[in-house]
ZAZASE-928767 format. One record per residue (C-alpha): x, y, z; residue in one letter. Coordinates in pm, whole numbers. Each point is the difference from the previous one (the first is absolute). Last residue first. Layout:
N
{x: X, y: Y, z: Z, aa: A}
...
//
This chain:
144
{x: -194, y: -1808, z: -51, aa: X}
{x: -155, y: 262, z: 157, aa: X}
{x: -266, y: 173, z: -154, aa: X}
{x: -17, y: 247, z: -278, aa: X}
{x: -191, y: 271, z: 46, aa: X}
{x: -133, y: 207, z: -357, aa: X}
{x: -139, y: 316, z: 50, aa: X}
{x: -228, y: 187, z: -266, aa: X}
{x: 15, y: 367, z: 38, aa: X}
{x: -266, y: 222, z: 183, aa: X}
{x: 157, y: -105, z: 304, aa: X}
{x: -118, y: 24, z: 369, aa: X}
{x: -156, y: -414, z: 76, aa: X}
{x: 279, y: -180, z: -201, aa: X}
{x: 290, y: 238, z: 142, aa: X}
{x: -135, y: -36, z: 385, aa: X}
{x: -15, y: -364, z: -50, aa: X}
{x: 341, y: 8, z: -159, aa: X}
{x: 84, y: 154, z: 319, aa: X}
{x: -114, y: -184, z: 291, aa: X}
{x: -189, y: 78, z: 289, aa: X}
{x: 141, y: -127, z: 359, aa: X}
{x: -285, y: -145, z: 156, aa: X}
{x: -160, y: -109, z: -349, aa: X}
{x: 261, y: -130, z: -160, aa: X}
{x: 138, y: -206, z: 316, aa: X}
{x: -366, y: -147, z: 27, aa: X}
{x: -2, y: -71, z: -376, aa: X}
{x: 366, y: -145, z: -52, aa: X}
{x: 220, y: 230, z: -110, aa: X}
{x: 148, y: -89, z: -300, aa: X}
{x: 272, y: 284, z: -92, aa: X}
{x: -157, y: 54, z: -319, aa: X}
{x: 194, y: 142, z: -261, aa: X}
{x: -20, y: 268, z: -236, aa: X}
{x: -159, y: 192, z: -388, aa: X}
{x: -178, y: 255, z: -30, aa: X}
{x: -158, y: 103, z: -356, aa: X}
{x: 37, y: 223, z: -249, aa: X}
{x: 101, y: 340, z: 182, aa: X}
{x: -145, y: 273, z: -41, aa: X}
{x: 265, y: 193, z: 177, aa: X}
{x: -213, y: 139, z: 283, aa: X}
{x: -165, y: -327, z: 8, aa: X}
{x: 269, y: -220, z: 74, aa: X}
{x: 208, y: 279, z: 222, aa: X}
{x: -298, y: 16, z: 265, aa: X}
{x: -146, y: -429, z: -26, aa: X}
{x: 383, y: -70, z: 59, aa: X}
{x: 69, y: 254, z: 279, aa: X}
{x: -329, y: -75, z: 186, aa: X}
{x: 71, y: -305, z: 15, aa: X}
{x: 326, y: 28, z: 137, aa: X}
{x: -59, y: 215, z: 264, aa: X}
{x: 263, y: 321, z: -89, aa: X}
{x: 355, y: 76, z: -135, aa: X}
{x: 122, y: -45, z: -322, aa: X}
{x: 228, y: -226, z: -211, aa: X}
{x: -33, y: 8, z: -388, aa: X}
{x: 184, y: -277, z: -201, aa: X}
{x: 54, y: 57, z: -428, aa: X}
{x: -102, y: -184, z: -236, aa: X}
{x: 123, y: -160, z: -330, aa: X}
{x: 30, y: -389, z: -33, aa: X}
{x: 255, y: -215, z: -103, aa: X}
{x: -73, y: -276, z: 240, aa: X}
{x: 312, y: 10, z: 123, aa: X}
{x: 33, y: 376, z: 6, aa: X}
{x: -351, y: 29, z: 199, aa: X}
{x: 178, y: -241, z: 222, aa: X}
{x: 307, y: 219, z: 82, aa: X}
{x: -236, y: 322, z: 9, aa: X}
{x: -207, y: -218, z: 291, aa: X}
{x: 345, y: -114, z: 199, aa: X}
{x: 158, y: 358, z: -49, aa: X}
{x: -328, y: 187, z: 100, aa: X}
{x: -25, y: -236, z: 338, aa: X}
{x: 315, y: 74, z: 57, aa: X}
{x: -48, y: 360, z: 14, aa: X}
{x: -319, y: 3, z: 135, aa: X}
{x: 172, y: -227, z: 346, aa: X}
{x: 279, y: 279, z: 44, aa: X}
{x: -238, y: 243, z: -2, aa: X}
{x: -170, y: -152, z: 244, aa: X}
{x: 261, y: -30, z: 190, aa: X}
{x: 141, y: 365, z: -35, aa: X}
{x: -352, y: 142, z: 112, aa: X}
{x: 75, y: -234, z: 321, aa: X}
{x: 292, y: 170, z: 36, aa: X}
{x: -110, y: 319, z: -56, aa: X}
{x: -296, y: -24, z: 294, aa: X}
{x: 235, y: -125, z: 213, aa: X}
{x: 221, y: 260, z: -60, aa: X}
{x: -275, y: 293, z: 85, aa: X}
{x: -73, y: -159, z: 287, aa: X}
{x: -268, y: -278, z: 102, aa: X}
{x: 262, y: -197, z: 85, aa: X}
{x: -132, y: -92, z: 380, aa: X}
{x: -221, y: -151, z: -160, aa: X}
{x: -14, y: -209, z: -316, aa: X}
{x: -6, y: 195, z: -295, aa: X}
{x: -316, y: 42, z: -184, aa: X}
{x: -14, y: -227, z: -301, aa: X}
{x: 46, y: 120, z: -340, aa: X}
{x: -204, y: -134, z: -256, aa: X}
{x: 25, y: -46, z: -371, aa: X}
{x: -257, y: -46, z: -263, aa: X}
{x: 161, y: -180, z: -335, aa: X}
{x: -160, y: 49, z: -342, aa: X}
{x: 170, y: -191, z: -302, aa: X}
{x: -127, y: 220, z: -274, aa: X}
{x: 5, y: -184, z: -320, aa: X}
{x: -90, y: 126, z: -329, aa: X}
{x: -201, y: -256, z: -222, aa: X}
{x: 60, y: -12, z: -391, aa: X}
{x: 222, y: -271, z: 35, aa: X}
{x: -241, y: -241, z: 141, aa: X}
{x: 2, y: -145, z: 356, aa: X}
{x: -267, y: -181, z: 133, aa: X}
{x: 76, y: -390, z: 62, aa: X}
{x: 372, y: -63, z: 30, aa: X}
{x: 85, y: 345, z: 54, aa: X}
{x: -282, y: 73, z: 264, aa: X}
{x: 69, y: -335, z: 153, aa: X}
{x: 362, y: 69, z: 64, aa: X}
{x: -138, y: 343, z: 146, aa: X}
{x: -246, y: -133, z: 225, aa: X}
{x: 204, y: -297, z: 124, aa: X}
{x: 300, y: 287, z: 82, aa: X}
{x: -259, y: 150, z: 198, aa: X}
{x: -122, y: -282, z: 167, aa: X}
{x: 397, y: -76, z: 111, aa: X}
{x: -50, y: 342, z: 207, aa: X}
{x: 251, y: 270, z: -23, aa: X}
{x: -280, y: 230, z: -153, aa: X}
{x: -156, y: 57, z: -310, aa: X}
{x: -353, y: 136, z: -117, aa: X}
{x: -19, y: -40, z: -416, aa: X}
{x: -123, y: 253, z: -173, aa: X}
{x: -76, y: -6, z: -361, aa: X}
{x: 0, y: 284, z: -217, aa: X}
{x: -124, y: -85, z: -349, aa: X}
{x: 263, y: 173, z: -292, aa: X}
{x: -193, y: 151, z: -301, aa: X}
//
C-alpha cells in the first residue's frame, strides 16, 4: 500500500533543499508524493482595482504555478520518482496541516526559511505553524 507523503514547495531554494533531502534521505518506492504548493494572489495595486487588474494578476500567478509544476515534475523525473504537484489557495499552514490529514497522509515533509527567533516570532512562521497543527509527523530541514 502506497504512503502519501507531502512535501510543501514553493519557489524558494529551501524548498528545493527539502526535496533533494527527501530523496536522498526519505524516499522509498512505496511512498506517493504530493508536492503541495499554496498560492496567493495579491490585491492589485490601486487605482487597478478593476476587473482587468484583477485578471492580470490571476494570469501571473498562474503563470508562476505553471512553472513551478514544470521545474518540480522535471525533478521528480530525475529522480525517478512518481508524484504529482497540487497548488491551492489559502494560509499556508493551514493548507498543509488541512490536505495532510484529510488524505492520511504519512508524514510532512518542508523547509525552513530560518527566521531568526525575534523575526519568527513577530512575523509567525509556517513550519512552526505545521509542527504545532499536524497530526502527522513533520520533518524541517534547515538551511544549508
Amino acid at each position: 500500500m502506497a504512503k502519501l507523503v507531502v512535501l510543501a514547495i514553493d519557489n524558494s531554494t529551501q524548498a528545493e533543499i527539502a526535496f533533494d533531502w527527501y530523496v536522498e534521505h526519505i524516499y522509498r518506492p512505496e511512498h506517493q508524493l504530493l508536492l503541495l504548493h499554496c498560492g496567493e494572489v495579491r490585491a492589485p495595486t490601486m487605482p487597478s482595482r478593476d476587473a482587468d487588474g484583477w485578471k492580470s494578476a490571476l494570469e501571473e500567478v498562474e503563470g508562476k504555478v505553471n512553472a513551478l509544476r514544470s521545474k518540480y515534475e522535471t525533478k521528480m523525473k530525475n529522480a525517478k520518482i512518481t508524484g504529482t504537484v497540487e497548488s491551492d489557495f489559502g494560509k499556508p499552514g493551514e493548507l498543509i496541516v488541512k490536505v495532510a490529514e484529510e488524505r492520511s497522509a504519512t508524514m510532512i515533509v518542508m523547509g525552513s526559511r530560518g527566521f531568526g527567533t525575534l523575526r519568527r516570532t513577530i512575523l509567525g512562521s509556517v513550519s512552526d505553524y505545521v509542527l504545532h497543527h499536524s497530526k502527522q509527523p513533520v520533518i524541517i530541514c534547515p538551511k544549508k
